[in-house]
VEXMARFI-355839 format. One record per residue (C-alpha): x, y, z; residue in one letter; residue number from 1. Coordinates in nm, 4 decimals. Example, Ala and Ser with C-alpha at 12.3 -4.5 7.8 and 13.67 -1.06 7.14 Angstrom:
          u          v          w   rest    nr
     1.2300    -0.4500     0.7800      A     1
     1.3670    -0.1060     0.7140      S     2
***
This chain:
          u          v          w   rest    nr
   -10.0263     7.4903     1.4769      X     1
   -10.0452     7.3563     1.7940      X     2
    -9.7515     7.1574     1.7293      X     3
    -9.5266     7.4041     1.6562      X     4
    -9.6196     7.6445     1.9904      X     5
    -9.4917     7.3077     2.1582      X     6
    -9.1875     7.2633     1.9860      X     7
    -9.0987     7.6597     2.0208      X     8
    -9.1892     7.6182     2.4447      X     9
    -9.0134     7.3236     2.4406      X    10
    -8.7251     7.4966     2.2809      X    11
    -8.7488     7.7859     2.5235      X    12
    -8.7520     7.5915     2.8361      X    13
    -8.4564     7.3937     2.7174      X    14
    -8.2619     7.7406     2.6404      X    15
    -8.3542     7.8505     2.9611      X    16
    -8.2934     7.5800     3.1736      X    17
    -7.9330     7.5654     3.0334      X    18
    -7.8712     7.9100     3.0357      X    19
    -7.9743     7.8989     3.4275      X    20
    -7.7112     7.6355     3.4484      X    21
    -7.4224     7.8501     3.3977      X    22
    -7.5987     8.0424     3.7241      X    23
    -7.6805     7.7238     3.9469      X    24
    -7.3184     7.6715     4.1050      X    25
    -7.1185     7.9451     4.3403      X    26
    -7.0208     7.9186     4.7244      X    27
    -7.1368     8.1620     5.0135      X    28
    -6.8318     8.4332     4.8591      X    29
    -6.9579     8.4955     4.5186      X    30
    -7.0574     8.3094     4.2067      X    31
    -6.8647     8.0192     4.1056      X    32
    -6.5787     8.1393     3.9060      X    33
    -6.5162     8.4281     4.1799      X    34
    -6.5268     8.1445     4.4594      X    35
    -6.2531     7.9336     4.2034      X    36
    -6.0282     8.2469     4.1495      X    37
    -6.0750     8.2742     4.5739      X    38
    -6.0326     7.9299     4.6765      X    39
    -5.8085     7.8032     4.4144      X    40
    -5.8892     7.4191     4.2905      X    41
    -5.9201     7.3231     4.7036      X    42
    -6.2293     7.5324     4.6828      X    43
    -6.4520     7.2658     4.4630      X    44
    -6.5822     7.1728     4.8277      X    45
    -6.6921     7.5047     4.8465      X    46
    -6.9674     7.4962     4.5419      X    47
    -7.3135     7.4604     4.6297      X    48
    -7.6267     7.5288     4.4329      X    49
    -7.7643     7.9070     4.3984      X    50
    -8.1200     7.9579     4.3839      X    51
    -8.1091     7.9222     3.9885      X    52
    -8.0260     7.5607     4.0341      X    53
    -8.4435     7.4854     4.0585      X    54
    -8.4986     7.6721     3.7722      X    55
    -8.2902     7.4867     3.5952      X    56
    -8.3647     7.1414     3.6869      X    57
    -8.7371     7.2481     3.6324      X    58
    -8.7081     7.4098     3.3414      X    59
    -8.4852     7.1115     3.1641      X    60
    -8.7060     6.8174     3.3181      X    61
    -9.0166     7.0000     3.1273      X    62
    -8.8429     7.0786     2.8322      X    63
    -8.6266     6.7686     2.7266      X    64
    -8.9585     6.5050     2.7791      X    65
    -9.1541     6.7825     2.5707      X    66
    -8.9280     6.7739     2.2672      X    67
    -8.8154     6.3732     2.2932      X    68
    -9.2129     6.3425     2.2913      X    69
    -9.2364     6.5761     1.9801      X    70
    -8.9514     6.4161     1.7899      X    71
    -9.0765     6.0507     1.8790      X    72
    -9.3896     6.0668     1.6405      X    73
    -9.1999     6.3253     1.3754      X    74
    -9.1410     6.0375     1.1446      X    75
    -9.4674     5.9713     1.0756      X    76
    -9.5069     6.3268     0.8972      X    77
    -9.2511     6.2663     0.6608      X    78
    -9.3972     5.9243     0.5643      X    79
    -9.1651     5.7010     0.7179      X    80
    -8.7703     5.6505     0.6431      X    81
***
């Protein structure tokens, strides 16, 4: 049991943390495909990190070790290869 609520928050953090990706980029006139459509391609110098970007570092740094730590001793459920 206790295996499994780690693999679903494991799960969920990953989801979450990549989901908050698609929020972590934009420039000081809007998110980042407004600050593209603005700018043009010169405005790449423009991106910086939103306040999402922390969630999303956090949220993948606890999530990926928590599932490559799952999956690491799954193997020796099944009974070997």
């Amino acid at each position: 049991m206790s295996r499994t609520v780690f693999w679903l928050c494991g799960g969920a953090l990953c989801a979450i943390g990549i989901l908050s990706l698609t929020f972590s980029f934009g420039a000081d006139y809007g998110d980042f495909s407004t600050a593209l459509s603005a700018a043009g391609s010169d405005g790449m110098g423009d991106i910086t990190t939103t306040s999402f970007f922390p969630v999303a570092v956090l949220c993948l740094g606890l999530g990926i070790p928590m599932l490559i730590g799952l999956n690491a001793t799954a193997w020796r459920k099944t009974g070997g290869y």
